[in-house]
C-alpha positions as CSV (number, residue, x, y, z in Angstrom):
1,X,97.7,-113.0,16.9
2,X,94.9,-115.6,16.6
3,X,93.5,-114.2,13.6
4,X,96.9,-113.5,11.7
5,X,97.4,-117.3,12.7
6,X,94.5,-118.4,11.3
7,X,94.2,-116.6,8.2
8,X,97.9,-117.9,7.4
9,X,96.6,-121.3,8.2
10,X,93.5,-121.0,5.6
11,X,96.1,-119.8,3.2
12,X,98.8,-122.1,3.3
13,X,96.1,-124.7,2.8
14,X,94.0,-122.9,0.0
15,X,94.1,-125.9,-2.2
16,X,92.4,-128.2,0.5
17,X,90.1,-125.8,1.3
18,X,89.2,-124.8,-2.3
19,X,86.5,-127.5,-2.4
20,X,84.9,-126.7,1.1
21,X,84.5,-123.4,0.1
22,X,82.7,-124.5,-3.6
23,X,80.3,-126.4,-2.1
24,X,79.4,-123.6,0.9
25,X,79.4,-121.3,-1.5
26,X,76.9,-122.7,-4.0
27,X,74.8,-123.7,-0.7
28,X,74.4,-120.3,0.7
29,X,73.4,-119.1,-2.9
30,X,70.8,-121.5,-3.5
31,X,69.2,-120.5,0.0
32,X,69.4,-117.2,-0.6
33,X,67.8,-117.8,-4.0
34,X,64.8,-119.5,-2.7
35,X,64.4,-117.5,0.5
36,X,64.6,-114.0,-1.7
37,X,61.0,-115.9,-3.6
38,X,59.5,-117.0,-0.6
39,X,60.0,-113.9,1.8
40,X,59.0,-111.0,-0.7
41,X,55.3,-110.1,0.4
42,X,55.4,-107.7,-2.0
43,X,56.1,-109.7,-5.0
44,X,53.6,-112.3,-3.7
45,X,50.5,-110.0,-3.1
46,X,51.2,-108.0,-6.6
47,X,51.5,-110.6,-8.7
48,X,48.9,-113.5,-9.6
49,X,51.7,-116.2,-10.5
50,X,53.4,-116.3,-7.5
51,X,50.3,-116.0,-5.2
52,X,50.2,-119.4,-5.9
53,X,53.7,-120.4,-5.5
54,X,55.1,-119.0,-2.6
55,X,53.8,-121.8,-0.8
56,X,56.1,-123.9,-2.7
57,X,58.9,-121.6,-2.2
58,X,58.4,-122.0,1.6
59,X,58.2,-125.4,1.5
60,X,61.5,-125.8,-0.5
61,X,63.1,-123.3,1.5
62,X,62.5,-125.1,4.4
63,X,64.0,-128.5,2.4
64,X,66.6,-126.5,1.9
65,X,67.2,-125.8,5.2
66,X,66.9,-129.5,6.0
67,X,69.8,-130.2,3.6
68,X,71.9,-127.7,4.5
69,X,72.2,-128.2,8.1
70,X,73.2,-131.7,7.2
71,X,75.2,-130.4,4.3
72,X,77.0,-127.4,7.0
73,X,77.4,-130.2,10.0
74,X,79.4,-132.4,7.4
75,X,81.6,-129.5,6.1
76,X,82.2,-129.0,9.8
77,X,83.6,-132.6,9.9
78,X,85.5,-132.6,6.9
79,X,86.7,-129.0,8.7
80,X,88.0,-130.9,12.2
81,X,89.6,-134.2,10.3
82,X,91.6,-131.8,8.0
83,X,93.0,-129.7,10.7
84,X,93.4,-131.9,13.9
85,X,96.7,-133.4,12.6
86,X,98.3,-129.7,12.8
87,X,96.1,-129.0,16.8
88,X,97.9,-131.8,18.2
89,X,101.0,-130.9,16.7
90,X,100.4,-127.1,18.3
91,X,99.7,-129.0,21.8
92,X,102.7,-131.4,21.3
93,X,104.9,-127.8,21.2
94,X,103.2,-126.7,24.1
95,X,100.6,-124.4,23.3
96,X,97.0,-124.5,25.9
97,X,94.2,-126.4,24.6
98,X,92.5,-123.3,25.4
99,X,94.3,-121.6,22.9
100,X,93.8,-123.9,20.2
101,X,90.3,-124.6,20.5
102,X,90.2,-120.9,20.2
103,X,91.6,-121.0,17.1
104,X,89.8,-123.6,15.6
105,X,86.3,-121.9,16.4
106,X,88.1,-118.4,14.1
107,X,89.1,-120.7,11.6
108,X,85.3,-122.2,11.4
109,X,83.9,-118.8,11.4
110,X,86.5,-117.3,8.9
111,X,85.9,-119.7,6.7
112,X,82.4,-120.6,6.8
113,X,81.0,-116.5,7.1
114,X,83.4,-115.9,4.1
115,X,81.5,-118.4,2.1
116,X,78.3,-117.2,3.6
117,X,78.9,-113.7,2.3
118,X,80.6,-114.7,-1.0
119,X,77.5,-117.1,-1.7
120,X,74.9,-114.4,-0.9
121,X,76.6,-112.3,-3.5
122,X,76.7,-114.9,-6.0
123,X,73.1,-115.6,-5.2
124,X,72.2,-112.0,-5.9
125,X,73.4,-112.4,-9.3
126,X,72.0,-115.8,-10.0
127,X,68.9,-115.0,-8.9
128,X,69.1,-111.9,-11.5
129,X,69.9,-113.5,-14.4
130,X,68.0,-116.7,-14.1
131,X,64.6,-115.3,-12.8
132,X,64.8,-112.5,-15.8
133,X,65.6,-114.9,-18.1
134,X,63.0,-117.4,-17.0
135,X,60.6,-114.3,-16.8
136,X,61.3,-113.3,-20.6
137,X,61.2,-116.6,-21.8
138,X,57.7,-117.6,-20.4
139,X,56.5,-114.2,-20.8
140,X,56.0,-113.3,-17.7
141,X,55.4,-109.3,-16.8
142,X,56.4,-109.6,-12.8
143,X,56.4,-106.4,-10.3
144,X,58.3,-105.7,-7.1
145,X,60.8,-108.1,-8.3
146,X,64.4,-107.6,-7.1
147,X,67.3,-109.6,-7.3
148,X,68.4,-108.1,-3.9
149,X,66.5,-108.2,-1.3
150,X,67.5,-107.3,2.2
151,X,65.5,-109.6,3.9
152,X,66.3,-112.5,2.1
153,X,70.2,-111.1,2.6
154,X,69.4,-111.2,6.3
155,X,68.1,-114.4,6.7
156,X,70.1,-116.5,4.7
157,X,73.4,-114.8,6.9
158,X,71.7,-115.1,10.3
159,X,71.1,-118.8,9.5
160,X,74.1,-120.1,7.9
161,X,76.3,-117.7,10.5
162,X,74.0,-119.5,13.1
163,X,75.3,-123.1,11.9
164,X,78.3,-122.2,11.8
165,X,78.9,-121.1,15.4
166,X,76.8,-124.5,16.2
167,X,79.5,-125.8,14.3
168,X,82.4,-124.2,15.6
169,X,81.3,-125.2,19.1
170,X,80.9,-128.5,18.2
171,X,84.2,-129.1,16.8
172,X,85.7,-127.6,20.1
173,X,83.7,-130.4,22.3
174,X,85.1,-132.9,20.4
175,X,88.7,-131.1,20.1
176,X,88.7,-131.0,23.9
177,X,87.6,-134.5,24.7
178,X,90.3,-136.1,22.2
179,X,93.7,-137.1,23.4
180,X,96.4,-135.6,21.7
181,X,97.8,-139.0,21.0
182,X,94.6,-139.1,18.8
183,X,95.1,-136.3,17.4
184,X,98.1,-136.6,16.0
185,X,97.2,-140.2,14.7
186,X,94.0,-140.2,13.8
187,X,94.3,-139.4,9.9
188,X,96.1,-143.1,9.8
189,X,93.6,-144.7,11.8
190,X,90.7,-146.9,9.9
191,X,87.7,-146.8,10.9
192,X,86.1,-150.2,11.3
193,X,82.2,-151.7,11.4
194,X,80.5,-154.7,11.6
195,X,77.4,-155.4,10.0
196,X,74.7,-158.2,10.6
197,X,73.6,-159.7,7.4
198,X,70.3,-160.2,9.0
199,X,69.7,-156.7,10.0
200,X,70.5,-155.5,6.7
201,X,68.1,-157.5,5.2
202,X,65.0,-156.4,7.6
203,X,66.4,-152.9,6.9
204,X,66.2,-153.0,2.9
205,X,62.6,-155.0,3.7
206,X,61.4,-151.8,5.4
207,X,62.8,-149.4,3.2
208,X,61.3,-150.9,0.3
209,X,58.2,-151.0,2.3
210,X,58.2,-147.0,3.2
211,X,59.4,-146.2,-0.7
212,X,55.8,-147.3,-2.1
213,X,54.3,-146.7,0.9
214,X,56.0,-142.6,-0.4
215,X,54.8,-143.9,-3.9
216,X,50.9,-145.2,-2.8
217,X,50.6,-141.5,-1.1
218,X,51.5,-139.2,-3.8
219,X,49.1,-141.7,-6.3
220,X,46.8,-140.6,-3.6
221,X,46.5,-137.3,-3.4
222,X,43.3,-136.5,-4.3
223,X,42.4,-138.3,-1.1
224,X,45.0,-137.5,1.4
225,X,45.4,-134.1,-0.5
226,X,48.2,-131.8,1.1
227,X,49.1,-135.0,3.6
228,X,50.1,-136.7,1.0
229,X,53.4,-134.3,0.1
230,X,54.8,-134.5,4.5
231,X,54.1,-138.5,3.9
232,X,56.4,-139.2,1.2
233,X,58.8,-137.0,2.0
234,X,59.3,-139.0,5.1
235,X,59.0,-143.0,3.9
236,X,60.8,-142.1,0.8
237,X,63.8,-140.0,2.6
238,X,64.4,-143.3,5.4
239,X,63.2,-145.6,2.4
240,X,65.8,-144.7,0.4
241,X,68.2,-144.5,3.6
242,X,67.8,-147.8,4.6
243,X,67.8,-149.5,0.6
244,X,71.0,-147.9,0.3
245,X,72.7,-148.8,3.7
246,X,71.4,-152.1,3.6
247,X,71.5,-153.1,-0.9
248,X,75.4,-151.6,-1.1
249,X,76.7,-153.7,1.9
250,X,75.0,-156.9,0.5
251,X,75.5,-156.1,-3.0
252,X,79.6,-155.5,-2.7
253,X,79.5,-158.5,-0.1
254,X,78.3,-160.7,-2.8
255,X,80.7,-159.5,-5.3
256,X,83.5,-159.5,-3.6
257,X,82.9,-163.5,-3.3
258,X,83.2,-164.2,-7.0
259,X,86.4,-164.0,-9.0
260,X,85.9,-160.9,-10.9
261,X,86.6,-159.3,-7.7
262,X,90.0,-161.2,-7.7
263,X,90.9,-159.4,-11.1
264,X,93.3,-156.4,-11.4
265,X,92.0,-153.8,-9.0
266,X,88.2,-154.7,-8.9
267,X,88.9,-155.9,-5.2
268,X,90.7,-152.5,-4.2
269,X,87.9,-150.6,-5.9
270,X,85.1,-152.5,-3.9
271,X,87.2,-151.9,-0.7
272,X,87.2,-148.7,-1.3
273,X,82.9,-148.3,-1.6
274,X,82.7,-150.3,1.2
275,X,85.4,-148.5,3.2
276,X,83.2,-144.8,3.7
277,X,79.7,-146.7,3.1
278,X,78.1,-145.4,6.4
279,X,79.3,-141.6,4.7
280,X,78.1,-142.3,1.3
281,X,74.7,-143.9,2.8
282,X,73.8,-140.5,3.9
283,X,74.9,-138.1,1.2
284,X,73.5,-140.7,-1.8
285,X,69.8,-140.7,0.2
286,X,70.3,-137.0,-0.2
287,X,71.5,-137.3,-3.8
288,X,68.3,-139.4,-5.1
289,X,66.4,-136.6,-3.3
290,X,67.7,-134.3,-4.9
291,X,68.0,-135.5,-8.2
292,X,64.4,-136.7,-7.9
293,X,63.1,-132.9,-7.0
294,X,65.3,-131.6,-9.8
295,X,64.2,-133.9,-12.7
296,X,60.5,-133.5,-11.2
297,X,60.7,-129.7,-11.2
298,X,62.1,-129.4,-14.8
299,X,59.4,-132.2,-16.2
300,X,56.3,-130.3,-14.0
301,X,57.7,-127.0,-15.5
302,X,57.7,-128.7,-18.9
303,X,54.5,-130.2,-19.0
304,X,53.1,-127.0,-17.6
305,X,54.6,-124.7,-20.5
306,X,53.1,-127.4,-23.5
307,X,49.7,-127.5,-21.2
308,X,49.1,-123.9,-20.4
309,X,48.5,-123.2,-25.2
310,X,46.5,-126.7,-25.0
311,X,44.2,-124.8,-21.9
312,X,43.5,-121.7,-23.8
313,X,43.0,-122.9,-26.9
314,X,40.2,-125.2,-25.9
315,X,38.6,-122.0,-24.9
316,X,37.7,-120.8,-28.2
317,X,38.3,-121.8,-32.0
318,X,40.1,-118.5,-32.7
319,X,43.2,-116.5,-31.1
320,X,42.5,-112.8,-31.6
321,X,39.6,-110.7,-32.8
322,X,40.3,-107.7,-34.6
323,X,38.0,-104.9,-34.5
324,X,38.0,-102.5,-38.0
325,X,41.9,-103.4,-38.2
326,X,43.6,-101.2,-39.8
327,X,46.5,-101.6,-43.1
328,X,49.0,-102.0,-40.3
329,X,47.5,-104.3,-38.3
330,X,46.5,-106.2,-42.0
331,X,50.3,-106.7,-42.2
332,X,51.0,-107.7,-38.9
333,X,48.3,-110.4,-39.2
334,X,49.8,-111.8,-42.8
335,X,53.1,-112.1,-40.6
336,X,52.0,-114.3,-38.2
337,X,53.3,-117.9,-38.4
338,X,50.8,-120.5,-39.6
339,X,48.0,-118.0,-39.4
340,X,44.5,-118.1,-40.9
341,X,41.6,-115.4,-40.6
342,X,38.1,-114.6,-41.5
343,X,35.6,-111.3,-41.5
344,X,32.1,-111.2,-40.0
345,X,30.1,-107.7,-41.0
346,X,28.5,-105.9,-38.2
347,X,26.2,-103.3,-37.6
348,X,25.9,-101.9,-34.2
349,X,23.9,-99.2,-32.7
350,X,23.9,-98.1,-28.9
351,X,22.5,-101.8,-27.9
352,X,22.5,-104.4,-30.3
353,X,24.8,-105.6,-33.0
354,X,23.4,-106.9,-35.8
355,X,25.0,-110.3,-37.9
356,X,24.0,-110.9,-41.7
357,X,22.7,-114.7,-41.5
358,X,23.4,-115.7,-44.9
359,X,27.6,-115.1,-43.5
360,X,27.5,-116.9,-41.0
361,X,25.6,-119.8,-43.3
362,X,28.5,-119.7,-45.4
363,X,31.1,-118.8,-42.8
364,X,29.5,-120.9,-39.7
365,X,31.1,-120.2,-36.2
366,X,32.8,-122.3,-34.3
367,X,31.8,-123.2,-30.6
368,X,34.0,-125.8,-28.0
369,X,32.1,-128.5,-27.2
370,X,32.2,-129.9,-23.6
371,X,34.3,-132.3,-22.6
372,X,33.2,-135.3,-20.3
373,X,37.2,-135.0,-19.2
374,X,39.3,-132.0,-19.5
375,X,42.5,-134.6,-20.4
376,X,40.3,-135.1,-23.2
377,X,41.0,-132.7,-26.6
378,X,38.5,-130.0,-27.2
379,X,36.2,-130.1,-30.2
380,X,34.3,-127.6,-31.6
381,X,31.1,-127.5,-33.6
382,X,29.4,-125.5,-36.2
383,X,26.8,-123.6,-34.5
384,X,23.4,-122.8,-36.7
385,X,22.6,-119.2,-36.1
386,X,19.3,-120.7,-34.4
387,X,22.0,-122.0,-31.6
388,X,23.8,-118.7,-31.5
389,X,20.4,-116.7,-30.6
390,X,19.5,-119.3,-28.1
391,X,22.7,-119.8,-26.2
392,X,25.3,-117.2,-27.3
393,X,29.1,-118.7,-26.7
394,X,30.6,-115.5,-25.0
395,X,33.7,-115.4,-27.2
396,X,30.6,-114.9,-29.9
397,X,29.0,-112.0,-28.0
398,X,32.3,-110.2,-27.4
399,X,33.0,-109.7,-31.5
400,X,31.1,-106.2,-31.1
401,X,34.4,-104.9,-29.3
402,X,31.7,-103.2,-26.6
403,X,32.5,-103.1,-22.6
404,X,29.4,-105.2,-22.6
405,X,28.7,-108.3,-24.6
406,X,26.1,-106.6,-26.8
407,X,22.5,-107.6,-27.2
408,X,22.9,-109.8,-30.7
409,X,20.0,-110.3,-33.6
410,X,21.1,-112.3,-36.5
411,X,19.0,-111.2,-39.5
412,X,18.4,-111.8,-43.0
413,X,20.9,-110.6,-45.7
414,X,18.0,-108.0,-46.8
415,X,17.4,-106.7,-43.7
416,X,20.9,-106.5,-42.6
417,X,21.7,-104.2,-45.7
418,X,18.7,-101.8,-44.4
419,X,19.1,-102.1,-40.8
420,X,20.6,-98.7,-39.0
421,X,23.8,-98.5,-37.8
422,X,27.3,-98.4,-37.3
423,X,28.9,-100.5,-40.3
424,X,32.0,-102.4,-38.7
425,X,34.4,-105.7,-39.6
426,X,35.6,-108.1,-37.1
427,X,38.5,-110.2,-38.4
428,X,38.8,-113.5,-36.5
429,X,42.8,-114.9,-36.7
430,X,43.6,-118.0,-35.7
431,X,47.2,-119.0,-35.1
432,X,48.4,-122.5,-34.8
433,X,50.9,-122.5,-32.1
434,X,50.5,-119.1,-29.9
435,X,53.9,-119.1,-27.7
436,X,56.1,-118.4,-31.5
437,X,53.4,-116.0,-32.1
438,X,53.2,-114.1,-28.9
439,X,54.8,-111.2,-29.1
440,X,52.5,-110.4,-32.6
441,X,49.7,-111.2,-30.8
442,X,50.9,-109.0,-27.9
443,X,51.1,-106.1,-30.2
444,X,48.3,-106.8,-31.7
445,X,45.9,-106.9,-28.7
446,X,47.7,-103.4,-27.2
447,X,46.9,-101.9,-30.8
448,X,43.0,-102.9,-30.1
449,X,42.6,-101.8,-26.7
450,X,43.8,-98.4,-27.3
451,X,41.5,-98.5,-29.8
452,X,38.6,-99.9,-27.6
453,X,40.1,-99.0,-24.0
454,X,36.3,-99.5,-22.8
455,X,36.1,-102.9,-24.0
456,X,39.2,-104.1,-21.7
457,X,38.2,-107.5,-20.5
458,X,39.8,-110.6,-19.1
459,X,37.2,-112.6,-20.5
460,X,37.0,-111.0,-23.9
461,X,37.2,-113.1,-27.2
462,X,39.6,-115.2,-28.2
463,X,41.9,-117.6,-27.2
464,X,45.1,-115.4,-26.9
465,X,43.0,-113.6,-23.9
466,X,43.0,-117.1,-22.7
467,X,46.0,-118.0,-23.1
468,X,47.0,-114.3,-20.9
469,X,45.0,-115.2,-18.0
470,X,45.9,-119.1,-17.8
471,X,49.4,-118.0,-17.9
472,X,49.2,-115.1,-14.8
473,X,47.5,-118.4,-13.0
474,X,49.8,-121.3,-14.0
475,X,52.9,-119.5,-14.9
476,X,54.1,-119.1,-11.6
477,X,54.3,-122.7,-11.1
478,X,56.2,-123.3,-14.8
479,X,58.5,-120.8,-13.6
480,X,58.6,-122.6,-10.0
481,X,59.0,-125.9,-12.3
482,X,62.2,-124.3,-14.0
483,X,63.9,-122.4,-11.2
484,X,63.4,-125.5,-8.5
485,X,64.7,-127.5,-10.9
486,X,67.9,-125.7,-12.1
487,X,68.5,-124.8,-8.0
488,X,68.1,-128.5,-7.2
489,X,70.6,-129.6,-10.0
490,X,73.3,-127.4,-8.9
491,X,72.6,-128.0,-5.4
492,X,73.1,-132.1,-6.2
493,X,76.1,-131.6,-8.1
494,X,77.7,-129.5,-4.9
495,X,76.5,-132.3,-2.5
496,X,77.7,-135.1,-4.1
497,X,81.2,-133.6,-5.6
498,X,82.1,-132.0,-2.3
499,X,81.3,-135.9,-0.2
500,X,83.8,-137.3,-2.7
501,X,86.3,-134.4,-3.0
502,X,86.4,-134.3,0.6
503,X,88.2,-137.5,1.1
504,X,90.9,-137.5,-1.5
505,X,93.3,-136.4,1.4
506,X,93.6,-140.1,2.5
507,X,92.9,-141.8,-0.6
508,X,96.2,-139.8,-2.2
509,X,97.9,-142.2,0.0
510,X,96.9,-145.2,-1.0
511,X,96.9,-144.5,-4.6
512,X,100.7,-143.2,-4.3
513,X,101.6,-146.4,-2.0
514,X,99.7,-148.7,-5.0
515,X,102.1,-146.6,-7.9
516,X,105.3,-147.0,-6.0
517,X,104.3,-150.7,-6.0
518,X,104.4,-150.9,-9.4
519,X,100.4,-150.4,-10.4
520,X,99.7,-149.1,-13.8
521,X,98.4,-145.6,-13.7
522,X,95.6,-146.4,-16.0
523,X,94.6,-149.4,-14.0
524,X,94.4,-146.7,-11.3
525,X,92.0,-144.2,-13.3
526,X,90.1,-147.3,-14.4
527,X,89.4,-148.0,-10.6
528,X,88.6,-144.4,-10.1
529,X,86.0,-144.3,-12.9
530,X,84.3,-147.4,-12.0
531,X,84.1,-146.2,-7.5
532,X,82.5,-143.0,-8.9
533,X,80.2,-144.5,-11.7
534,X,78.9,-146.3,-8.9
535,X,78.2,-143.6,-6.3
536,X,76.4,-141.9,-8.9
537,X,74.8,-144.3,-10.6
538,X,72.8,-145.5,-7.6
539,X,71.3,-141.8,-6.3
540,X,70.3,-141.4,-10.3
541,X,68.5,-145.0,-10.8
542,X,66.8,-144.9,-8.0
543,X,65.7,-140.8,-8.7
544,X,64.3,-141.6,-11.8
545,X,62.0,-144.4,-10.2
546,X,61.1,-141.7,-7.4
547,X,60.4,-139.1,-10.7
548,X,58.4,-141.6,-12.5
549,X,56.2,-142.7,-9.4
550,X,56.3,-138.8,-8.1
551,X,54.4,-137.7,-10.8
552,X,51.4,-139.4,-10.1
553,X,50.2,-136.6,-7.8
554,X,50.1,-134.2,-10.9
555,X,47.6,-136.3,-12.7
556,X,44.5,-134.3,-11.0
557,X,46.2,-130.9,-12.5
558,X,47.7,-131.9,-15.6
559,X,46.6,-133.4,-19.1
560,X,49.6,-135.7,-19.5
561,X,52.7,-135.4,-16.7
562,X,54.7,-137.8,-18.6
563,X,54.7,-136.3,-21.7
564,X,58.1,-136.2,-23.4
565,X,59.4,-137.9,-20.3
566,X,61.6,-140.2,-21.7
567,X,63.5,-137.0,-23.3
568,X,63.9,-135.1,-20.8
569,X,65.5,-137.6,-18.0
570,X,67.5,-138.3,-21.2
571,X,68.1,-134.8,-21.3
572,X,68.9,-134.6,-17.3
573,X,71.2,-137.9,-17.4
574,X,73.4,-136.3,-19.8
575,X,73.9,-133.2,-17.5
576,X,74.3,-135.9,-14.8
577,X,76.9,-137.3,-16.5
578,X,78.7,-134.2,-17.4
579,X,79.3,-133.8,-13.3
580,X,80.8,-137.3,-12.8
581,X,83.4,-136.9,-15.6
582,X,83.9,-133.1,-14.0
583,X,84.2,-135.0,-10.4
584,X,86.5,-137.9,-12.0
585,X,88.6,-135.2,-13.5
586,X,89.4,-133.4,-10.4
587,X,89.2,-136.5,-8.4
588,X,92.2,-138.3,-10.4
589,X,94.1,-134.6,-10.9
590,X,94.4,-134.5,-6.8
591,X,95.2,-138.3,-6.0
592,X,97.1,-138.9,-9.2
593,X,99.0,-136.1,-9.8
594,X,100.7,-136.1,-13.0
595,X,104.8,-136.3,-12.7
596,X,106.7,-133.9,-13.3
């Protein structure tokens, strides 16, 4: 009887429960997302990329798990305010507290273990197609990789299930010690605060004091090293808390003194900031967190995909070398983009290969030179063949396409025409930008070590071998760069839409009481635009400055972090934007409904 009552209830009120169920949904799947990266040992211990990334999956899972206990606990109170209208009414009739506490713990579990479930599933499939497009387009070769992963499945159900009976519980606590009275009034009741002006002002004081004191320890982490990331998560998380708690109570304060806020609807729309500000304090701190881990991720994963080519080509002044290549592998060279090559002859026997000095006069090689700083650009020198006798560069002594670099003697041009041996060409090609050249180049090297399979090397010649090995090492963390980012984006956009979906229940009534009074319905959506600018104007300002003073603990690892920077937050505030006119367009569909 209980369950047919509350399944009747969920549907009768489908519309109202449509946005709960977005935002749980797109919750669950992120969580399940990151846990499936972080929990498979398998895919950690096989694969070089992510054994260096799965502590940064663990340590966004358990972020994640932060923010979604806050994010499940709220649901749960958007849950109760929704539904305790129709419990008093059922104890009004008659029916046992008992009985309806009962069913308002189903109700919780129906609803949230259905969005549990459904999010897994749509987790499964994001983490599918985005980690296998990720994969392909940073060419990544990963094993053990599975989009579902039964552990991950069981973790993410056990946890959110696990809120939600915390929740359910704690809904009935409050259910039972509420007077029905209450109850049944408490949708029209307003909820009212009083604020010192001084206290507000110590509070922003100290929140701009724990913000750089966030900042100061991620400029610092070559001293404080791994410290540094627990520090300013903390200052920066009740730093941004108490800016916001404090700056839009003073701020709208202010305003509301000078006669703009007298105008039109400007007053109303202040009002209604003001009116849910201890609400919006909480889910905007999370908002700039997020929005600062998202637009971090995405630049990290950027500047690590333009740094990982700039890495190996320092390594040598050439991208492939060719042993004897054949006609076909002629033509695949002459259809590489922006591609130049040269020939060395070699004559090898069973331990030295032998270089005709009057070439290499005319066709000098090219060594790096050291760098005093690796943010510094490589440069490379002519070496004489006196230098490559004494100190052989061990691209150089790779060329013979042995398994060992090969004992080398650089002769004269008449004793190189009469010395015994093997005759053999190396072909040196040099390509300008590798990653539009890669799967050439891939082909390319395959074709040479089934040719030479006993030459194999990670360290072998050129800079395309490089450019392989860098990428097994850094190319987890470009794809973490990418995925956190993308999961931290959607995750915002569920946070912040669901906070001010959630409320259009009692804000329909205000806006219908200001129509029937004769208020234009475009002053209205004028009002609307302007509250929700706001809300997400502030998480996004003060994101970028958390971004832009974040990326100070990348200096130690990267050439440039702030390369292209200025494009992509331009990038990101356009995909910002594009949620807040989604959010404005739902907002004003439910609280100004069209007539009909």
């Amino acid at each position: 009887m209980l369950l047919r009552l509350a399944t009747s209830n969920i549907k009768n009120r489908i519309r109202d429960y449509i946005v709960l169920l977005t935002g749980l949904v797109m919750s669950s799947a992120i969580f399940y997302m990151f846990t499936n990266l972080a929990t498979n040992q398998q895919l950690i211990k096989s694969n070089l990329n992510f054994q260096y990334a799965s502590q940064v999956f663990i340590f966004g899972t358990i972020l994640l798990m932060i923010i979604t206990f806050v994010y499940v606990m709220y649901a749960n109170t958007f849950l109760l305010n929704m539904r305790q209208h129709d419990y008093g009414l059922f104890m009004m009739l008659g029916a046992k507290r008992s009985r309806v506490g009962a069913l308002m713990v189903l109700e919780t579990l129906i609803v949230g273990i259905g969005a549990t479930i459904i999010g897994i599933l749509f987790g499964i499939l994001i983490t599918g197609s985005l980690s296998g497009f990720l994969f392909n387009r940073l060419g990544l070769e990963i094993q053990h990789f599975n989009p579902l992963y039964p552990k991950a499945v069981a973790i993410a159900f056990v946890l959110f299930a696990l809120l939600f009976v915390i929740a359910s519980f704690m809904n009935l606590q409050s259910l039972v010690r509420t007077p029905v009275l209450q109850l049944l009034k408490q949708s029209d009741s307003v909820d009212k605060f009083k604020f010192s002006r001084v206290r507000l002002i110590i509070q922003g004081i100290a929140g701009i004091i724990l913000v750089g004191l966030g900042y100061w320890s991620l400029a610092s982490i070559k001293t404080l090293q791994l410290m540094a990331i627990p520090i300013a998560l903390i200052t920066i998380v009740l730093g941004s808390y108490f800016i916001f708690k404090s700056s839009i109570l003073l701020v709208i304060t202010w305003i509301k003194k000078t006669n703009w806020a007298s105008k039109k609807l400007n007053g109303f729309t202040l009002s209604q900031i003001m009116f849910r500000v201890h609400d919006y304090t909480r889910i905007l701190t999370i908002t700039s967190l997020l929005f600062a881990l998202a637009l971090g991720a995405i630049t990290v994963g950027a500047g690590f995909h333009r740094e990982i080519p700039m890495i190996a080509s320092s390594q040598s002044s050439f991208s492939l070398a060719i042993n004897n290549p054949t006609t076909v592998q002629k033509d695949s060279i002459k259809k590489l983009n922006g591609a130049t090559s040269y020939t060395y002859q070699q004559k090898l026997d069973h331990k030295t290969v032998y270089y005709n000095q009057a070439e290499l006069d005319a066709k000098p090689f090219k060594e790096p030179v050291p760098a005093s700083d690796f943010k510094k650009p490589t440069k490379f020198k002519n070496a004489s063949s006196k230098e490559l006798m004494e100190n052989t560069p061990t691209d150089f002594a790779f060329l013979a396409g042995t398994p060992k670099p090969a004992d080398i003697k650089i002769i004269s041009d008449k004793a190189f025409k009469s010395a015994k041996g093997t005759n053999q060409v190396v072909e040196l090609v040099t390509v300008k930008d590798i990653p539009s050249n890669y799967k050439a180049l891939t082909k390319l090297t395959d074709e040479q070590n089934k040719r030479y399979p006993s030459a194999v090397d990670n360290s072998g010649a050129g800079a395309f071998r490089s450019y392989q090995f860098v990428s097994s090492v850094f190319g987890g963390l470009e794809f973490i760069g990418y995925f956190l980012g993308i999961a931290f984006l959607a995750m915002l956009a569920s946070c912040l839409m669901f906070k001010i979906l959630s409320g259009t229940a009692q804000d329909q009534i205000r806006y219908n009481l200001l129509l029937k009074i004769g208020t234009r319905r475009s002053l209205l959506k004028r009002s609307i635009n302007r509250e929700l600018l706001v809300l997400f104007v502030i998480p996004g300002v003060l994101g970028i400055i958390d971004v832009l003073f974040g990326l100070q603990m990348f200096k130690p690892l990267m050439i440039d972090p702030y390369y292209n920077i200025s494009i992509l937050v331009g990038i990101f505030v356009i995909m910002y934007l594009g949620y807040y006119f989604l959010t404005s367009w739902l907002y004003k569909l439910i609280v100004l409904p069209e007539k009909k």
